[in-house]
N, CA, C and O of each residue as an XYZ file, in Angstrom:
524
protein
N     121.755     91.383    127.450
C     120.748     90.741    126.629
C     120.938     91.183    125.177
O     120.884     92.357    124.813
N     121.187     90.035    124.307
C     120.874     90.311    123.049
C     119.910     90.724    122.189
O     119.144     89.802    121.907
N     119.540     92.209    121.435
C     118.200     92.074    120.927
C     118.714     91.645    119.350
O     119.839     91.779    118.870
N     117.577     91.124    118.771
C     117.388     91.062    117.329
C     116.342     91.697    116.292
O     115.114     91.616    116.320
N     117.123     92.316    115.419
C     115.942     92.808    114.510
C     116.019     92.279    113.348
O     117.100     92.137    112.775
N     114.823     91.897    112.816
C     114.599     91.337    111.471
C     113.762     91.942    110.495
O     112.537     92.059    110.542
N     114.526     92.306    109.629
C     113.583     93.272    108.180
C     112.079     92.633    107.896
O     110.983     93.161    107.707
N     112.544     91.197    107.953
C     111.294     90.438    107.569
C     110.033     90.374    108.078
O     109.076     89.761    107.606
N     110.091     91.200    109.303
C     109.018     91.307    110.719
C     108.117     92.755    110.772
O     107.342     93.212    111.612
N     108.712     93.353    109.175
C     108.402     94.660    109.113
C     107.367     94.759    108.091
O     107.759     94.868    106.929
N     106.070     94.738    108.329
C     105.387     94.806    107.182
C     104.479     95.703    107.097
O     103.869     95.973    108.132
N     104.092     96.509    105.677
C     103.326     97.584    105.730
C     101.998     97.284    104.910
O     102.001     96.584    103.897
N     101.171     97.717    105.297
C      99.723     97.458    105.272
C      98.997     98.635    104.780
O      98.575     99.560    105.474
N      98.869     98.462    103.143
C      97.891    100.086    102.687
C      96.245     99.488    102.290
O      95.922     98.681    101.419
N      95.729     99.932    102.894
C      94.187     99.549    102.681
C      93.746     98.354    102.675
O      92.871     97.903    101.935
N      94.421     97.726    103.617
C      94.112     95.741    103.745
C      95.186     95.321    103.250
O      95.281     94.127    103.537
N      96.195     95.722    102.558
C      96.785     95.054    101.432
C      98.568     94.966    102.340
O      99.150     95.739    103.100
N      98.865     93.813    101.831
C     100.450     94.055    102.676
C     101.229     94.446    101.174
O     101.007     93.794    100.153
N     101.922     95.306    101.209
C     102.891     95.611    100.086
C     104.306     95.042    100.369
O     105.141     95.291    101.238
N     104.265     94.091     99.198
C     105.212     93.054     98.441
C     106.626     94.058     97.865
O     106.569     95.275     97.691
N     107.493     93.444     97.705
C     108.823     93.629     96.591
C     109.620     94.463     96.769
O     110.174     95.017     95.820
N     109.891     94.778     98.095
C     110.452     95.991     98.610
C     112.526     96.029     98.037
O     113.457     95.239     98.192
N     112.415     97.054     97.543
C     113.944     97.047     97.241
C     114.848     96.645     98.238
O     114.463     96.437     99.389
N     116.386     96.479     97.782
C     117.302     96.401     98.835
C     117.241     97.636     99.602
O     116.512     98.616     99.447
N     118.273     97.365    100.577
C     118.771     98.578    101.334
C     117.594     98.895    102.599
O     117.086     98.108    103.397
N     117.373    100.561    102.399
C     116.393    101.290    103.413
C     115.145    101.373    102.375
O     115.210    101.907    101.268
N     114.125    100.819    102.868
C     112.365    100.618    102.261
C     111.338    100.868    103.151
O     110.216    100.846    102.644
N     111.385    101.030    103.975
C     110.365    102.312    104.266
C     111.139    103.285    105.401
O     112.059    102.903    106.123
N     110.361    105.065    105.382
C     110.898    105.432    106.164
C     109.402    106.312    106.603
O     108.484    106.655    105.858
N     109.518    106.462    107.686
C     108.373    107.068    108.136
C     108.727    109.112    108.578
O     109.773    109.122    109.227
N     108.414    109.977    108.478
C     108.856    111.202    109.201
C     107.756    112.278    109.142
O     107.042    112.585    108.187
N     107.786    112.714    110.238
C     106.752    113.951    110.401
C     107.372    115.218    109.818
O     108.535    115.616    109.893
N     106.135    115.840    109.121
C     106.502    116.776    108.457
C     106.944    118.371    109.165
O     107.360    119.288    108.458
N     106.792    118.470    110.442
C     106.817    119.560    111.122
C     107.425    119.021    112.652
O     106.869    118.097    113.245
N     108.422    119.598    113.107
C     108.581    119.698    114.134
C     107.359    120.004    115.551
O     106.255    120.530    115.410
N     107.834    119.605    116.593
C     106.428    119.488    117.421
C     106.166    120.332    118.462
O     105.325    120.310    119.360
N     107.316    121.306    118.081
C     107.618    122.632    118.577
C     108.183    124.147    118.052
O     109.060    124.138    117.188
N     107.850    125.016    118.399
C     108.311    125.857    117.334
C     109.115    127.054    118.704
O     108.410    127.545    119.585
N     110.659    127.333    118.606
C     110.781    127.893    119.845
C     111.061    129.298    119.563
O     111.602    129.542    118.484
N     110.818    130.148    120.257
C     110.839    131.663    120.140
C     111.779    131.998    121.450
O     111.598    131.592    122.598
N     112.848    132.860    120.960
C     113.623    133.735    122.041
C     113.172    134.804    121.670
O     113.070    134.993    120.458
N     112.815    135.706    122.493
C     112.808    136.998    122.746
C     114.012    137.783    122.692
O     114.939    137.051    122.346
N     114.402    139.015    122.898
C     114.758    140.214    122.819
C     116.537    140.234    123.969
O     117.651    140.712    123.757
N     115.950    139.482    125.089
C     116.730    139.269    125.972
C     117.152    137.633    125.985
O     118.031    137.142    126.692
N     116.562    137.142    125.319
C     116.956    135.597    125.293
C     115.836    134.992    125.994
O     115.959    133.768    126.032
N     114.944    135.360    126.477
C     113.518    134.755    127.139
C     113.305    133.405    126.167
O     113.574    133.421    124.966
N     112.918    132.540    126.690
C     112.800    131.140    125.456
C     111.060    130.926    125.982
O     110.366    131.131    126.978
N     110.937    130.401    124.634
C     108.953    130.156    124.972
C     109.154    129.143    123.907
O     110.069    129.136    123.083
N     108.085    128.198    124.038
C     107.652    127.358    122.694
C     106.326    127.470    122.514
O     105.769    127.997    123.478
N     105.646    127.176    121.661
C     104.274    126.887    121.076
C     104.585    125.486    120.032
O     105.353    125.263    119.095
N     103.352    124.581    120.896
C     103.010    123.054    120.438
C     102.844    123.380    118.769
O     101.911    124.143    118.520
N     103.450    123.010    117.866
C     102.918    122.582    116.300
C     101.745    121.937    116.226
O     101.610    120.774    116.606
N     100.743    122.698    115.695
C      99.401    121.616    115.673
C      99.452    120.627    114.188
O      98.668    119.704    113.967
N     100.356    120.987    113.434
C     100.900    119.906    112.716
C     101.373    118.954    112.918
O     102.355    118.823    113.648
N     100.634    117.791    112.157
C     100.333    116.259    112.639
C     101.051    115.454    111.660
O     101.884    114.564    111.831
N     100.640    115.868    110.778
C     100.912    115.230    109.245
C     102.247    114.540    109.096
O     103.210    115.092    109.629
N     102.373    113.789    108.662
C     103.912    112.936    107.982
C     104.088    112.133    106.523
O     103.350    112.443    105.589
N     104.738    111.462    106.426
C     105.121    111.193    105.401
C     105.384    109.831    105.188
O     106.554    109.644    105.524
N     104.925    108.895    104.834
C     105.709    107.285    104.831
C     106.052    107.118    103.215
O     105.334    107.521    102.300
N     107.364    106.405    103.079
C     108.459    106.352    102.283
C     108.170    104.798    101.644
O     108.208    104.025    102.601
N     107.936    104.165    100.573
C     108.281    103.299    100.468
C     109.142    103.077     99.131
O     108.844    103.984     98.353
N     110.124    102.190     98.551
C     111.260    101.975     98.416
C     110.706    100.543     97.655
O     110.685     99.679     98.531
N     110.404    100.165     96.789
C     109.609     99.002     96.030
C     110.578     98.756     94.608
O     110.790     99.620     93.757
N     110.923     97.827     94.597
C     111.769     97.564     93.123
C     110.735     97.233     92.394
O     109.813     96.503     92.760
N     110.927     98.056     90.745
C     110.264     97.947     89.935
C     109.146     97.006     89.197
O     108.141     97.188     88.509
N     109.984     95.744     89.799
C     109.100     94.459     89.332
C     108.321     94.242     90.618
O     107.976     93.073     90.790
N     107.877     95.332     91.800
C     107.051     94.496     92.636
C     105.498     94.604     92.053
O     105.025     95.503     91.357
N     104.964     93.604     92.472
C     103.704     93.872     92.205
C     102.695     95.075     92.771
O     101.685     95.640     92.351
N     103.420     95.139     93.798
C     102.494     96.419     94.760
C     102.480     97.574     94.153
O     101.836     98.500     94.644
N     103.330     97.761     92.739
C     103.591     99.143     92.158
C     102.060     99.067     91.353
O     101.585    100.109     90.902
N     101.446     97.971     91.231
C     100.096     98.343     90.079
C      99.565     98.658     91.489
O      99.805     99.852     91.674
N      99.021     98.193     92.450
C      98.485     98.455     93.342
C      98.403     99.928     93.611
O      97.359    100.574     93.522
N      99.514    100.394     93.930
C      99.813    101.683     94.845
C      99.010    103.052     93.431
O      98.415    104.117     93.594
N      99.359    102.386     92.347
C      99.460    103.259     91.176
C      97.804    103.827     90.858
O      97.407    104.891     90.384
N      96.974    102.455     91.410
C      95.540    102.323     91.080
C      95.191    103.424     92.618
O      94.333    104.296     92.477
N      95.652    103.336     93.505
C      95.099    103.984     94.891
C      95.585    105.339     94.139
O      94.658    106.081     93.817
N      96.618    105.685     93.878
C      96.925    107.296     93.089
C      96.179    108.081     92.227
O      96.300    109.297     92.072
N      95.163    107.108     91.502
C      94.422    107.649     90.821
C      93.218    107.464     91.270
O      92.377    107.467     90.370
N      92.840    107.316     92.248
C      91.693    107.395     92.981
C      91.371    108.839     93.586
O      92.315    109.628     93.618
N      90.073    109.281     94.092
C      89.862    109.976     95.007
C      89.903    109.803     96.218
O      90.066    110.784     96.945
N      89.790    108.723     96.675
C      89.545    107.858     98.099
C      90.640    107.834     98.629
O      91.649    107.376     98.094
N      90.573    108.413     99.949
C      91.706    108.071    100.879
C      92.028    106.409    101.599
O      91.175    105.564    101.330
N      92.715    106.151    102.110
C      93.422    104.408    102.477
C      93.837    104.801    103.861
O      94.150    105.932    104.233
N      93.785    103.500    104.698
C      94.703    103.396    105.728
C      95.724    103.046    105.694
O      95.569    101.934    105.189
N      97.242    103.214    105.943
C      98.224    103.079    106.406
C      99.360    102.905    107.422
O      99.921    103.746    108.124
N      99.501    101.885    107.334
C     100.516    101.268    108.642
C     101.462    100.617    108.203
O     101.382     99.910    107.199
N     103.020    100.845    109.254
C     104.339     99.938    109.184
C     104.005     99.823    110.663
O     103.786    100.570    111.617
N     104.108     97.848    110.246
C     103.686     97.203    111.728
C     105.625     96.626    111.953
O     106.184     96.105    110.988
N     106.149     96.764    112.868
C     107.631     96.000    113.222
C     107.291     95.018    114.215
O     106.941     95.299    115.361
N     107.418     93.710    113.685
C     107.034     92.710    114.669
C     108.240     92.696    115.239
O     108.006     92.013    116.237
N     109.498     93.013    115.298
C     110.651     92.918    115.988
C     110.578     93.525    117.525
O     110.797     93.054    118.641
N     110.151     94.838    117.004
C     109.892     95.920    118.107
C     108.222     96.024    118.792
O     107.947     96.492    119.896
N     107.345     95.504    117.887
C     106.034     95.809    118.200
C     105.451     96.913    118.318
O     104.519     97.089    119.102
N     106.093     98.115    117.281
C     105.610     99.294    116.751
C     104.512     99.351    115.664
O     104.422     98.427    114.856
N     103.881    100.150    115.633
C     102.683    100.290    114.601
C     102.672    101.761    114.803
O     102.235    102.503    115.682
N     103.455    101.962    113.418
C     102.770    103.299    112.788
C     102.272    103.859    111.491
O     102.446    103.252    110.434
N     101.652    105.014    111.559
C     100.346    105.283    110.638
C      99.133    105.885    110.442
O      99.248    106.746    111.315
N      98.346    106.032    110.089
C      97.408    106.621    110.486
C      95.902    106.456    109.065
O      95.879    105.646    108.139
N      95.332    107.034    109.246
C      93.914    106.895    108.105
C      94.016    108.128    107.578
O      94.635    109.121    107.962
N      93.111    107.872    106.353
C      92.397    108.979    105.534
C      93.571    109.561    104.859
O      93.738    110.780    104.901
N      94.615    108.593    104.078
C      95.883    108.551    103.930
C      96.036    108.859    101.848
O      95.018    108.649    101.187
N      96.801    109.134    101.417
C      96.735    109.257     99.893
C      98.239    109.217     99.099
O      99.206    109.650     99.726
N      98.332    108.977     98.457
C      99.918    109.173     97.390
C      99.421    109.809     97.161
O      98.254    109.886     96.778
N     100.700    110.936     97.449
C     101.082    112.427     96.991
C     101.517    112.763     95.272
O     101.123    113.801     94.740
N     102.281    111.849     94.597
C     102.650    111.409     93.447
C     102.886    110.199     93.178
O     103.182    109.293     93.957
N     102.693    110.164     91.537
C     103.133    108.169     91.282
C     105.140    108.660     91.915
O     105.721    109.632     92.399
N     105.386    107.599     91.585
C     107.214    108.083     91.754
C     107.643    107.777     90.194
O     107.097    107.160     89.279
N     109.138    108.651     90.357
C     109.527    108.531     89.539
C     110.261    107.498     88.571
O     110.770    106.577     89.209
N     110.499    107.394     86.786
C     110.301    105.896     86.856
C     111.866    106.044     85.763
O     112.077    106.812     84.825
N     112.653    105.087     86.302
C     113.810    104.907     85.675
C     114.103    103.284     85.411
O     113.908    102.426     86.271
N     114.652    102.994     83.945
C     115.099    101.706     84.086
C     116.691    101.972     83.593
O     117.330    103.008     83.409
N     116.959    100.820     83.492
C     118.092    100.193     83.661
C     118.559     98.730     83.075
O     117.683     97.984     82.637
N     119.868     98.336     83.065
C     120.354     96.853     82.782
C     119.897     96.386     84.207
O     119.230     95.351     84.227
N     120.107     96.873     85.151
C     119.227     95.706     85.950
C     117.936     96.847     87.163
O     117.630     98.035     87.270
N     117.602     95.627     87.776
C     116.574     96.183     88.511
C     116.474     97.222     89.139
O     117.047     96.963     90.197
N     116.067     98.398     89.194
C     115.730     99.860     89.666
C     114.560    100.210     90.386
O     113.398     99.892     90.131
N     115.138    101.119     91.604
C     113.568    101.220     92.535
C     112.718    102.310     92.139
O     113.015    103.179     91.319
N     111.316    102.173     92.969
C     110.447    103.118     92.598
C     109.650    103.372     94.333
O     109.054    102.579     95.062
N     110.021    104.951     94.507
C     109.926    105.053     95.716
C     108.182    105.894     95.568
O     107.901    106.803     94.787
N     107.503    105.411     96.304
C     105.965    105.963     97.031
C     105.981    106.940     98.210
O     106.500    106.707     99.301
N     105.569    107.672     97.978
C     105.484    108.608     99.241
C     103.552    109.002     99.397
O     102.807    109.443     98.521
N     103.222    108.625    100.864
C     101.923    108.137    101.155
C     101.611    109.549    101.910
O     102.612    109.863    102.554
N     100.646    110.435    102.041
C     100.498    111.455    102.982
C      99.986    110.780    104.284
O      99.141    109.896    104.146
N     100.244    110.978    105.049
C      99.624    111.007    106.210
C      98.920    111.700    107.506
O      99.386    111.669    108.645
N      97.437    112.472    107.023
C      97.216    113.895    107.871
C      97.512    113.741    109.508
O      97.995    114.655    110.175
N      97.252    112.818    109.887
C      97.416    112.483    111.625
C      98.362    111.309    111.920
O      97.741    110.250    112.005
N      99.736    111.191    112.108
C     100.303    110.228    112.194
C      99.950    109.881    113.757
O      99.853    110.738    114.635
N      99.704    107.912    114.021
C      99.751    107.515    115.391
C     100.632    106.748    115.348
O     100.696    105.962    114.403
N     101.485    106.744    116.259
C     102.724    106.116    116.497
C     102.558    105.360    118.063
O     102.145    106.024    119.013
N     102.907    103.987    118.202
C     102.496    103.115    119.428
C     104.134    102.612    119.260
O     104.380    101.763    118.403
N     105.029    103.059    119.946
C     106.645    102.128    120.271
C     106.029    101.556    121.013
O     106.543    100.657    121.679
């Protein structure tokens, strides 16, 4: 069986809002900030783990300069108020994300003779992930 994936089926959703203008290439990436285990050998090589109660992650987005979503994202940065956040993949029918979500920093801003990206990085204290 053939599967197909389509970029176009991938859309991310910050506080109601679908964010537009995503650069070429890789535009969003999602990753947890802590491993979900932490493993301890002992003395003799005894192995144990303890669960990370760290939840938190990180979503990536990757927006060329002229998107519009950059006034958007820029206005939620200077807010106090936290947002919800989700990358829905209609390909796969994943949804991940989580609430009570914030930009960590505006990103950094470079131009150029031609179009240049501007990457967002969203906190995320409790990531839920549904593959």
């Amino acid at each position: 069986m053939i599967e197909t994936y389509d970029a176009r089926t991938v859309n991310v959703i910050v506080s109601g809002m679908v964010i537009t203008g995503f650069a070429e290439g890789s535009f969003v990436k999602v990753a947890r900030n802590a491993e979900n285990f932490t493993t301890y050998v002992g003395a003799k090589g005894e192995v144990a783990r303890s669960r990370n109660a760290d939840r938190t992650a990180t979503i990536s987005l990757t927006l060329k300069h002229t998107s519009p979503s950059n006034r958007y994202l820029s206005e939620l940065a200077k807010s106090d108020d936290t947002f919800s956040a989700n990358v829905n993949d209609g390909s796969q029918g994943s949804i991940i994300g989580g609430v009570d979500c914030w930009v960590s920093k505006q990103p950094d801003m470079e131009y150029s003779d031609k179009i240049t990206s501007r990457e967002w990085q969203l906190v995320v204290p409790e990531l839920d992930v549904a593959l």
